[in-house]
C-alpha positions as CSV (number, residue, x, y, z in Angstrom):
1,X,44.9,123.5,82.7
2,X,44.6,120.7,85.3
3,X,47.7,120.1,87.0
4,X,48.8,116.6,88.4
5,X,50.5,116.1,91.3
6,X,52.0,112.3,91.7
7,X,52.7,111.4,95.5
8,X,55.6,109.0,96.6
9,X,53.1,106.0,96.5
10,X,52.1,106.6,92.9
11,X,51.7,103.1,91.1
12,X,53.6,104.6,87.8
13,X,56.4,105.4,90.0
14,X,56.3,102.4,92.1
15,X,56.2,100.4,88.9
16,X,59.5,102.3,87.2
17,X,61.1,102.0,90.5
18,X,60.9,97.9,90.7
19,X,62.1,98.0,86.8
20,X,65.4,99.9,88.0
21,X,65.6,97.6,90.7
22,X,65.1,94.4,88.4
23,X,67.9,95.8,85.8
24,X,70.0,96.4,89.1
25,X,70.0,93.4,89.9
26,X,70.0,91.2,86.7
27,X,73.3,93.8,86.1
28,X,75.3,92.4,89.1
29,X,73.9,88.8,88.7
30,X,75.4,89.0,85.1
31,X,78.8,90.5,86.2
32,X,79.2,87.5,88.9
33,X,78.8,85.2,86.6
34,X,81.2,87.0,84.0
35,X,83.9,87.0,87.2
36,X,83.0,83.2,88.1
37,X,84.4,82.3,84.1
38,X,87.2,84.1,84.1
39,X,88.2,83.1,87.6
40,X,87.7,79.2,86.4
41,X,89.8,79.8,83.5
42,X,92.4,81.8,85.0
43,X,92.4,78.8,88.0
44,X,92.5,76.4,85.5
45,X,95.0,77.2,83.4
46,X,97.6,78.0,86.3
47,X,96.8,74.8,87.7
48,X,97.6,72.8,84.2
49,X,100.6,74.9,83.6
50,X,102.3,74.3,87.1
51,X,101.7,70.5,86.5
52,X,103.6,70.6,83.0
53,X,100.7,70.3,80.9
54,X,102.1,73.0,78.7
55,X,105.9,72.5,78.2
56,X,108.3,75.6,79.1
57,X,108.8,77.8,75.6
58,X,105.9,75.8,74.1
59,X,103.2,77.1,72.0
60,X,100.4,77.7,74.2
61,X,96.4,77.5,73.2
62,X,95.1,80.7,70.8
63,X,92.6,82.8,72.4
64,X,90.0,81.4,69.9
65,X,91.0,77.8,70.9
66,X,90.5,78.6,74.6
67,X,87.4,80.1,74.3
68,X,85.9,76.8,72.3
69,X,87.4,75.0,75.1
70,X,85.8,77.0,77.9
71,X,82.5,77.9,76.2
72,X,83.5,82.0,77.1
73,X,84.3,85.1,75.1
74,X,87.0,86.2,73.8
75,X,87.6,89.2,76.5
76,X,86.8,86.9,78.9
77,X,89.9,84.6,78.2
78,X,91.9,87.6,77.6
79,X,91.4,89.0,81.1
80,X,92.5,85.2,82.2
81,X,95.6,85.7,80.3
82,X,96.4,88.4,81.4
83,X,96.3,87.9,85.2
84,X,98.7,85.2,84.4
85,X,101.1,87.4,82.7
86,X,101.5,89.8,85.4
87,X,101.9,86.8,86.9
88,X,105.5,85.7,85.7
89,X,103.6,82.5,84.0
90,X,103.3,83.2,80.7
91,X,104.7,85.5,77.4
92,X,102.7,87.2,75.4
93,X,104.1,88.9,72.4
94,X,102.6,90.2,69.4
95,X,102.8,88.1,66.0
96,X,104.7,85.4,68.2
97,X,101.7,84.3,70.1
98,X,101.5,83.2,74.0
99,X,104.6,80.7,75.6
100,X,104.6,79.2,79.1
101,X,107.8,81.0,80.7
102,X,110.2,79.0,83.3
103,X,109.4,79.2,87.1
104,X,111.2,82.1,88.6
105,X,113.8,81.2,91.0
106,X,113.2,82.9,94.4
107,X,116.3,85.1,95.7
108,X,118.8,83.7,97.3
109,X,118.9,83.8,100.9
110,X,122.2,83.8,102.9
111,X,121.9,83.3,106.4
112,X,124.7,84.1,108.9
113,X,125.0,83.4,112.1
114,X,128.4,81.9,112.1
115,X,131.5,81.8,110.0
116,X,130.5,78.2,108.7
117,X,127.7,79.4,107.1
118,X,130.3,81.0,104.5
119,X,131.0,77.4,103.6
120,X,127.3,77.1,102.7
121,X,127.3,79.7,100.6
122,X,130.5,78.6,98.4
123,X,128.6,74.9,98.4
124,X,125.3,76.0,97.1
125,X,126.9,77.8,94.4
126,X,129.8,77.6,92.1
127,X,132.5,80.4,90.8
128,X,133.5,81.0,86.7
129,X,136.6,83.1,86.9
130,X,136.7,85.2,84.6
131,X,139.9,87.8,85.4
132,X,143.3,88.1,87.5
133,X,145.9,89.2,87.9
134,X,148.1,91.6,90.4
135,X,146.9,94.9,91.1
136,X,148.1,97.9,93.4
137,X,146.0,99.7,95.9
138,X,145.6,103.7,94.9
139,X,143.8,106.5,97.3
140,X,139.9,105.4,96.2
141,X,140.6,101.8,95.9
142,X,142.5,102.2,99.5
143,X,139.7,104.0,101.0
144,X,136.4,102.1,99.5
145,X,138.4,98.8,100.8
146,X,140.1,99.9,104.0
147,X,143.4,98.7,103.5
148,X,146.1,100.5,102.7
149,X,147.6,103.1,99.7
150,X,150.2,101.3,97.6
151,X,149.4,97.9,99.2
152,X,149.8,94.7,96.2
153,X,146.8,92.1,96.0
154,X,145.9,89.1,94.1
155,X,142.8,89.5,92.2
156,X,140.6,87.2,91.3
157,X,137.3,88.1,89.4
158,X,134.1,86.4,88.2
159,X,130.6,85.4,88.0
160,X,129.2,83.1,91.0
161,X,126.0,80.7,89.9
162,X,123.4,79.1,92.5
163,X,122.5,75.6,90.6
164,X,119.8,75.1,88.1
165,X,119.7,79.2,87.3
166,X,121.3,80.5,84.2
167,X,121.4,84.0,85.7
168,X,124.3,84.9,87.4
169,X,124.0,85.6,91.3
170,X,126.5,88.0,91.1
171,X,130.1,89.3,90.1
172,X,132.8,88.8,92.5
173,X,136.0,89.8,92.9
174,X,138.8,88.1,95.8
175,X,142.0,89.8,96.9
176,X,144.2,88.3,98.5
177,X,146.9,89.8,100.7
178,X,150.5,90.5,98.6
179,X,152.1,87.6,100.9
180,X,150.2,84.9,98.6
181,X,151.2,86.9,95.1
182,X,153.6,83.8,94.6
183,X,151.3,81.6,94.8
184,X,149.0,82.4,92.5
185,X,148.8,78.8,90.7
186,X,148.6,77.2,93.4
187,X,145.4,79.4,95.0
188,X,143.9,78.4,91.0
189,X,144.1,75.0,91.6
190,X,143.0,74.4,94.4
191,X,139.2,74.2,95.2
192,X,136.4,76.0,97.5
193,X,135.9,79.3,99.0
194,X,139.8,81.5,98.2
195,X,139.7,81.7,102.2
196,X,139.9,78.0,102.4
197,X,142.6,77.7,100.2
198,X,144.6,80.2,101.6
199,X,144.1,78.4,105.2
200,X,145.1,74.9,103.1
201,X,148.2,76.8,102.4
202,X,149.5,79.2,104.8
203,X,147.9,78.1,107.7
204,X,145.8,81.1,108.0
205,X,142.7,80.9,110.1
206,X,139.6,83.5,109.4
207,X,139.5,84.3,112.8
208,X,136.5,87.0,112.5
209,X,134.8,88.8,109.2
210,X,134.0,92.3,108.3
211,X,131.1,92.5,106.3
212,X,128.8,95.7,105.1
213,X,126.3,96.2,102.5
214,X,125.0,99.1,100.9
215,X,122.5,99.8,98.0
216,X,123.9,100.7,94.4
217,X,122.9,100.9,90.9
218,X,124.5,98.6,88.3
219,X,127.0,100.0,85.7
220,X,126.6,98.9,82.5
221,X,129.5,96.2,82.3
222,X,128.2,94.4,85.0
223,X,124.6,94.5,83.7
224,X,125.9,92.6,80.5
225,X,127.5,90.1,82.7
226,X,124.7,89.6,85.1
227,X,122.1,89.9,82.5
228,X,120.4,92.8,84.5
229,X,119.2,96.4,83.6
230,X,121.7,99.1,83.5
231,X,121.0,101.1,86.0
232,X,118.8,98.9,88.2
233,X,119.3,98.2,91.8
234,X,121.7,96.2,93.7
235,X,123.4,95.4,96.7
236,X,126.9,95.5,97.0
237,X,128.4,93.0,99.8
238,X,131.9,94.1,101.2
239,X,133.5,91.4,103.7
240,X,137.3,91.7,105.2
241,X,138.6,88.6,106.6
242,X,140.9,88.9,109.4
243,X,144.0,87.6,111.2
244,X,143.6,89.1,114.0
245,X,143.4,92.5,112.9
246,X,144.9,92.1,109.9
247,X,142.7,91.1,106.3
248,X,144.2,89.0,104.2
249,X,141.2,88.6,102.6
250,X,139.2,91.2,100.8
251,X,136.1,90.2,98.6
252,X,133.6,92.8,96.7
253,X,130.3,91.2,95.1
254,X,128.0,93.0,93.6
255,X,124.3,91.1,93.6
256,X,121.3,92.2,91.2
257,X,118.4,93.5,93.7
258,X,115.8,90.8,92.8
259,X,118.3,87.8,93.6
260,X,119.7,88.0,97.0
261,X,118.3,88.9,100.4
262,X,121.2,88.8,103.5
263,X,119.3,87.3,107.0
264,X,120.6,88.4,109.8
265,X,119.3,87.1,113.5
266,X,120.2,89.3,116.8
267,X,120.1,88.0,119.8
268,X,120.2,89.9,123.3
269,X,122.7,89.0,125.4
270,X,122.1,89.3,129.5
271,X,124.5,90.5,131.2
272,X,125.3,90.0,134.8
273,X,125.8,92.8,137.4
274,X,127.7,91.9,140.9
275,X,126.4,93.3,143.5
């Protein structure tokens, strides 16, 4: 029996090997150009969706439709969709079809450098009340507020809104010192941030502000309010306003995780030595 032995530089071999190399080749070309449609249509569509072709809550093109449009498969414009999706663009629920969702409102960002920026914050955004009433300060309220055990306040509560979002920024609640208990109409009539008022009033001058903020999850009565996961994260902002030492002002917000970011900028101060 005659044995053959093929060397490296067989033609057979050489001939298999360019065939590999050709279906290699016409492989990736054919996965390039797969990417190339998906990419225009994905491109496309986000481009005619942030110009308002395609209302907010609106039906939106089938799949079927899009591929006549686009001359492309059917997995093809599904891939497309989906990017979009992930994306915050669009919905896509089964046996309802595919909407165009509203733009999602970046957090809010609250800068503060100075007191006055406080007066931004109650510009920017407005204040439902939703509670009050008089309350009395007992051990855990006295310690998680720092004032003291038995101490009256005025509370008010509520939800605070930034303009043009339906979502609430967060659920706030203002006490004020048990000096202004007897003016309680008075503080609701008036207008602005509750420190503002009270100044309006009494005189009273936020001379410096407390403030600390520390992560939490949500309970569930204020995730019905804010319209937020039970559960989820948030930040909880504590501030103390102060007469000299004295607050006559305390206010507790708590702000779902995804819709406020607090800036802060520190600055190093030189200081001078005498010789």
């Amino acid at each position: 029996m005659a044995i053959v032995v093929r060397s490296p530089l067989d033609p057979l071999q050489k001939r298999h090997s360019h065939a590999v190399t050709g279906l290699d080749t016409h492989r990736r070309s054919l996965q390039a150009e797969l990417m190339a449609r998906y990419i225009r249509v994905r491109e496309t569509l986000a481009k005619e969706i942030a110009e308002g072709h395609f209302p907010v809550g609106r039906r939106f093109p089938t799949d079927l439709e899009l591929c006549e449009r686009f001359g492309v498969s059917r997995h093809t414009v599904r891939e497309a969709l989906r990017d979009l999706q992930q994306a915050g663009v669009l919905d896509r629920t089964r046996g309802a079809g595919t909407t165009v969702l509203p733009p999602a409102l970046s957090p809010y960002v609250q800068s503060l450098p100075s007191l006055s920026e406080l007066d931004n914050y109650a510009a920017e955004t407005r204040f439902e009340l939703r509670e009050e009433g008089v309350i009395i300060a007992r051990t855990q309220m006295s310690e998680q507020l720092g004032c003291p055990v038995g101490s009256r306040w005025l509370r008010f509560a509520g939800l605070r809104y930034r303009k043009d979002d339906p979502n609430p920024l967060c659920w706030t609640e203002v006490l004020l010192t048990e000096e202004l208990v007897a003016h309680r109409s008075t503080l609701l009539n008036d207008t602005g941030p509750f420190y503002d008022r009270v100044r309006r009033l009494k005189g009273w001058m936020a001379e410096s502000v407390e403030q600390s903020i520390r992560a939490v999850t949500i309970n569930q009565k204020f995730a019905d309010l804010l319209n937020y996961p039970e559960s989820a994260p948030a930040l909880l902002v504590h501030r103390r306003y102060l007469r000299g030492e004295i607050p006559f002002e305390i206010s507790v917000s708590y702000h779902p995780g995804d819709r406020y970011i607090s800036s802060t900028r520190l600055t190093r101060r030189h200081l001078k030595f005498s010789a």
